[in-house]
C-alpha positions in Angstrom: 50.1 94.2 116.1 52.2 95.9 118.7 51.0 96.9 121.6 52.2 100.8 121.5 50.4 100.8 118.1 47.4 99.5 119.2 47.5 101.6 122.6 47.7 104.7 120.4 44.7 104.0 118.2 43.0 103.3 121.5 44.2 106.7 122.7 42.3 108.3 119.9 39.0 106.9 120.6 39.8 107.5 124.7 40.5 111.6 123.5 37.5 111.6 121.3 35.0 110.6 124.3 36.3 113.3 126.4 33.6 115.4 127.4 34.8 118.1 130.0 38.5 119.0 130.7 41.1 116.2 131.2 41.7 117.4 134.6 38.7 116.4 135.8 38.9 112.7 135.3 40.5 110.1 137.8 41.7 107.2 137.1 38.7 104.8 136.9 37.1 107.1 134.8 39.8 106.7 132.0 39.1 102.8 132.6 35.8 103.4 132.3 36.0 105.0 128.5 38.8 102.6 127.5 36.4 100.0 127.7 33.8 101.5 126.5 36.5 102.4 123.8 36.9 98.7 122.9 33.2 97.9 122.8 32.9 101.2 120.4 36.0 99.4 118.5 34.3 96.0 118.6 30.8 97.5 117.2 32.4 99.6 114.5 34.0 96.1 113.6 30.7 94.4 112.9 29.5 97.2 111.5 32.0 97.0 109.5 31.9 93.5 109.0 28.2 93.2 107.9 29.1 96.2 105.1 31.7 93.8 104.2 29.4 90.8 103.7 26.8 92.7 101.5 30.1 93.9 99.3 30.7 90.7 98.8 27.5 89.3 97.9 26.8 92.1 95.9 30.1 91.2 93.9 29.2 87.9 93.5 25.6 88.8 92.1 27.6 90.8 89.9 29.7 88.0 88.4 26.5 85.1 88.7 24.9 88.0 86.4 27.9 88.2 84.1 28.5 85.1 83.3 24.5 84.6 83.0 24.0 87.0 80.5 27.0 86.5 78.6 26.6 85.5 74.7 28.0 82.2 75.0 25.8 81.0 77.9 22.3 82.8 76.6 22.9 80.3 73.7 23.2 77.3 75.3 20.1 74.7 76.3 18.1 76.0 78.9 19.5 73.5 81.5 22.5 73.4 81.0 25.3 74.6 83.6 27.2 77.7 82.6 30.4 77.8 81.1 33.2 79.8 82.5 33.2 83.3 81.3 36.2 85.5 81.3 36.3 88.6 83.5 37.5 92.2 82.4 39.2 93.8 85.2 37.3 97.3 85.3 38.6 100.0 87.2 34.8 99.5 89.0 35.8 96.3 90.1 39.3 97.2 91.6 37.3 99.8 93.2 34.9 97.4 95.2 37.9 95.3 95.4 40.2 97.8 97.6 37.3 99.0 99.2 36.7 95.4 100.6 40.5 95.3 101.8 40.2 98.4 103.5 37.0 97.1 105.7 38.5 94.2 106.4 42.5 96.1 107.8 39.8 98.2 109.8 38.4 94.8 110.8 41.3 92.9 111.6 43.0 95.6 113.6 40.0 96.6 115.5 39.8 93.0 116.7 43.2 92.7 117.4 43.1 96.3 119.7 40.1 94.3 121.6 41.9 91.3 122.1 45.2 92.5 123.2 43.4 95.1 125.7 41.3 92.1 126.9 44.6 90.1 128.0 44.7 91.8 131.3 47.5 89.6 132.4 49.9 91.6 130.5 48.1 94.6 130.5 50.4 96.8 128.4 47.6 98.1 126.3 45.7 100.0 128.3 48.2 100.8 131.1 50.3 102.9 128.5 46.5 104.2 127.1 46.7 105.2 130.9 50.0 106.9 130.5 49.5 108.3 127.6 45.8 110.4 129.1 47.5 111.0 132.4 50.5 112.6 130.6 48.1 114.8 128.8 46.3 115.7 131.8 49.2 116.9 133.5 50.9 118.8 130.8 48.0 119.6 129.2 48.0 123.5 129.1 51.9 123.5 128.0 50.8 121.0 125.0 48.0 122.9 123.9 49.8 126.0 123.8 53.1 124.3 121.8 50.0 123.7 119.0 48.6 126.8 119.2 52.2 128.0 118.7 53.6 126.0 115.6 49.8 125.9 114.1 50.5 129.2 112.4 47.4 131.1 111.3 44.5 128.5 113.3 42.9 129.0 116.4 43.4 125.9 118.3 39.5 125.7 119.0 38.8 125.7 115.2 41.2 122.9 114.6 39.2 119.5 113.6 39.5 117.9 116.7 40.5 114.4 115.6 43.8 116.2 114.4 43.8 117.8 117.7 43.5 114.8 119.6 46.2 113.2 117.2 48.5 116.0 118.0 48.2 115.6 121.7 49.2 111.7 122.3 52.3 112.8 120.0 53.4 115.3 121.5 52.6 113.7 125.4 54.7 111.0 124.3 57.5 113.0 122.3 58.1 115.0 125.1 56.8 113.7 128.2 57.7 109.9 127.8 61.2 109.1 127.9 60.7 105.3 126.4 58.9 106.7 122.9 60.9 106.6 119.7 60.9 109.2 118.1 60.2 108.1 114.4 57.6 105.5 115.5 55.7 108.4 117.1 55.6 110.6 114.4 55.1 107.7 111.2 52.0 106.5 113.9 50.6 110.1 114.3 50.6 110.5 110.8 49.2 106.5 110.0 46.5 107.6 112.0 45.5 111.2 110.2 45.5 109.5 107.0 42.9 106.5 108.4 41.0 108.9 110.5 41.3 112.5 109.2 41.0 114.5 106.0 43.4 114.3 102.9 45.3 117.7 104.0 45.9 116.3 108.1 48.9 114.3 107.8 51.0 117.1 106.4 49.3 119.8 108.7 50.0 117.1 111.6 53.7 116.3 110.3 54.9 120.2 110.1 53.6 120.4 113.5 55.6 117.3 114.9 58.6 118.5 113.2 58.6 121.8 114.7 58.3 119.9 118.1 61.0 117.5 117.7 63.3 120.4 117.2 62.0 121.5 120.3 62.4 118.2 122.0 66.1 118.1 121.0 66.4 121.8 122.2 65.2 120.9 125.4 67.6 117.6 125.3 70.5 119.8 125.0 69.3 122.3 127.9 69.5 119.2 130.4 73.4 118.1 129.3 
């Protein structure tokens, strides 16, 4: 995983724990809830994890019940091992089965966040988490009011905030820091609605960022 990536999904979690205006934090406080971040990351994991397990014991009940109760093996001597049944692939089954690889992405990539945070010799992790909250806090007001503007018709305090929050790494980094790419911000932003958000945030999310990339080339143009 790379460490903008994992930086921006820890960004999310850092917005989310705010609980009074960005301005009022320094910066040991935004050390403080990055790693209280991780550990949040590193519990969901095992939550996670142990969800997982009982998926997959369940599934294997499932098939030890199966191949039990088929036919062939009800008729043979009471001692005797079980033959090999074959199984139907049921859209159930796929069901369980893509559910199992979605914990276990979730799993994977939360462990990875922890781990690359946790290599403080390189710290690029958390110092561009860092960046990206101190950018917000200093141009917070302008990039509230650039969502307030392109969200057409929505209050920005009745927007779900997890969109919000989305919204406001993008746009600190789109406009703000110089070293972001452009596409990578805005194909992360929306990676992120579609894991974290409802079925309707990514497009809501990528008209927004549209409108502000316009604006970020605008404003490119004005400093030529």
């Amino acid at each position: 995983m790379q460490a903008r990536r994992a930086a921006r999904e820890l960004a999310l979690i850092l917005f989310s724990q705010f609980d009074k205006k960005i301005a009022q934090y320094n910066q040991a406080e935004f050390e403080d809830i990055i790693l209280k971040s991780v550990r949040t990351l590193t519990n969901n994991a095992l939550d996670e994890l142990k969800v997982s397990v009982g998926a997959i014991n369940a599934m294997k009940e499932y098939v030890d019940t199966y191949e039990a109760e088929n036919p062939e093996n009800l008729n043979r001597p009471m001692h005797a091992t079980n033959i090999p049944i074959a199984l139907p692939m049921t859209s159930d089954l796929r069901g369980r089965l893509e559910e199992l690889l979605n914990i276990s992405e979730k799993i994977v990539l939360a462990l990875e966040i922890a781990e690359m945070t946790a290599l403080e010799h390189t710290g690029e992790v958390k110092n561009y988490v860092i960046q990206i909250a101190n950018t917000f806090k200093e141009h917070s007001q302008e990039i509230d009011s650039l969502i307030q503007k392109f969200a057409h018709g929505w209050d920005i305090d009745r927007l779900v905030k997890i969109d919000k929050d989305i919204l406001r790494i993008a746009i600190a980094e789109l406009l703000f820091i110089d070293e972001a790419p452009v596409k990578v911000v805005v194909d992360e932003a929306l990676e992120l609605a579609k894991k974290y958000s409802t079925d309707d945030s990514s497009s809501f999310i990528n008209g927004i960022l549209g409108k502000i990339v316009d604006e970020k080339k605008a404003r490119d143009k004005e400093k030529i």
